[in-house]
C-alpha positions, 0 to 999 in steps of 0.5 A, a space after each residue: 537470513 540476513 546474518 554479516 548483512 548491514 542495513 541503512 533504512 531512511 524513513 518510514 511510518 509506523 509499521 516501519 517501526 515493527 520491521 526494523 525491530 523484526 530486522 534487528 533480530 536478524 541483521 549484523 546491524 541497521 542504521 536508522 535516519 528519521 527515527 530519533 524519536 523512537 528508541 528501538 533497545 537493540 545494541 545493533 540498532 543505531 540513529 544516524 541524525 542526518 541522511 549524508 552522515 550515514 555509513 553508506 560505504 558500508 550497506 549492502 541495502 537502502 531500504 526506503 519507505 513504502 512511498 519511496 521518494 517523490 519526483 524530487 528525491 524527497 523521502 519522507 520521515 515520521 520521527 519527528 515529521 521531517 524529509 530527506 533527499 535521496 541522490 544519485 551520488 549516495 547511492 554511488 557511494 555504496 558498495 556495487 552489490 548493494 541493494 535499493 529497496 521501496 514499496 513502490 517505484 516512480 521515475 525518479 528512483 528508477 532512474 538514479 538508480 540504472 545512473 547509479 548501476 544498483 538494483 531496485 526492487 519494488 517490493 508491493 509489485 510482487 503477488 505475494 506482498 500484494 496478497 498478504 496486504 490484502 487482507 488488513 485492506 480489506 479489514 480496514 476497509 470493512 471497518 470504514 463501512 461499518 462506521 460510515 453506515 447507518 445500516 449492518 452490512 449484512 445484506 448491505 448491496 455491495 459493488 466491488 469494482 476490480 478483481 485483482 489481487 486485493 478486490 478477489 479478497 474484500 468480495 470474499 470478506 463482505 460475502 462472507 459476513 452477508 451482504 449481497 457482493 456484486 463484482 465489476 470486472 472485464 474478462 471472462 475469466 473474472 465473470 468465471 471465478 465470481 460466479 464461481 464464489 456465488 457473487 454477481 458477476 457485472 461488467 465494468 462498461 455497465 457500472 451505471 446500470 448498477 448504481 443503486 449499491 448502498 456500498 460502492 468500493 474501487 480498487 481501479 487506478 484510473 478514473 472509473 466512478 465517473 459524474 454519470 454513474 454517481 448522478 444514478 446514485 442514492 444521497 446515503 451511498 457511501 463510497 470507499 476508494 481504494 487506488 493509488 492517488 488521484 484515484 479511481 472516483 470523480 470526487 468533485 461530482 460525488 461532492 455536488 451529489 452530496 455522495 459520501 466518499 473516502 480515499 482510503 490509502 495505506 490501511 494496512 499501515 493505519 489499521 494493523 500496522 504490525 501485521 503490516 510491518 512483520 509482512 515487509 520485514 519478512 519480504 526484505 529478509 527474502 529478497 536479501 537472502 537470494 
């Protein structure tokens, strides 16, 4: 639990707003930067206007948003929409047990923080937050396939590319409302756990070979959906990608083909963002009770 536990959490969007307030039922106190729109009705709650006037002295975490900060130490705010700059000296200024906390890391924050000698912990690296996030990914995601079809997807032919952690759970959602789920991976261990749930199991080198889906859904981080595959696809395919910018599709190609395509980033947040915020708030209370 997080009892005698002081918090300072810069930013965030809207499933933020479910954790602080999950947060509040737990922690002595929290200070808010980049919610001055938003009245939490938790005493031990409090709006610090401006990033440098917050008690940094006395925190012992920084909880950043799910984006952290950018290449420059901006950290994004959503109320009102603004930015703030993250340095190494405010971290500096925190007591030395104190914790920095973010969704994702970049180089930036890697670095002021090994400077600053505080431990970071990238929460949406862990499985389990992974996991849990999964599935209001794969509910947004069918939701974007049902609205960007003209056809029911059962029996829709779905290509799900990647069988990680968030591809193993969308396979067994669209399998389970009856489309016809083929599976892109590359080592037999995935051709094994596929086929082991009944779906078609293809290899990642011959995507080209089956570009003849009516539903084409990436969760690879790197350029997958190349101009070849694309230019072997129907005009009424519609493509949902799913990786981290810039993404896994030749989204320039897919336009010339005049192939429908949706970068769908952060649906947890935009489709069940109190879900969303609950499995971030329970993340932080454990990773601060250790």
């Amino acid at each position: 639990m997080l009892n005698r536990k002081r918090l300072l959490i810069i930013g965030g969007d809207e499933r933020y707003l479910s954790t602080i307030s999950l947060l509040g039922k737990n922690a002595t106190e929290i200070f808010v930067v980049g919610f001055t729109e938003i009245e939490f009705g938790n005493e031990k709650i409090h709006h610090v206007p401006k990033l440098d006037e917050a008690p940094f002295e006395k925190v012992d975490a920084i909880v950043l948003p799910v984006s952290g900060t950018n290449s420059n130490g901006e950290v994004t705010l959503s109320y009102p929409k603004n930015f703030c700059k993250l340095t190494k000296d405010l971290i500096q200024s925190t007591p030395s047990h104190c914790v920095i906390i973010t969704g994702v890391s970049n180089d930036f924050l890697n670095k002021i923080c090994i400077e600053a000698d505080r431990d970071l912990v990238a929460i949406f690296e862990r499985d389990d937050v992974a996991i849990y996030n999964s599935i209001p990914t794969a509910e947004g995601t069918l939701q974007l396939a049902m609205e960007h079809t003209k056809q029911t997807i059962h029996n829709a032919n779905v290509l799900i590319i990647g069988f990680g952690r968030i591809g193993i759970t969308i396979a067994r959602l669209f399998n389970q409302i009856g489309a016809n789920v083929k599976v892109a991976a590359r080592n037999t261990t995935d051709f094994a756990r596929i086929e082991e749930m009944r779906l078609v199991a293809v290899h990642s080198d011959q995507l080209h070979n089956h570009a003849d889906a009516d539903i084409f859904i990436n969760t690879i981080p790197h350029m997958i959906i190349t101009e070849k595959i694309i230019s072997n696809m129907k005009e009424t395919a519609l493509i949902i990608d799913l990786a981290s910018s810039p993404g896994g599709c030749d989204f320039t190609a897919a336009k010339n083909a005049r192939i429908k395509t949706i970068h769908a980033l952060g649906l947890p947040g935009k489709v069940a963002p109190v879900t969303a915020g609950k499995i971030i708030a329970n993340t932080i209370i454990d990773v601060l009770s250790v």
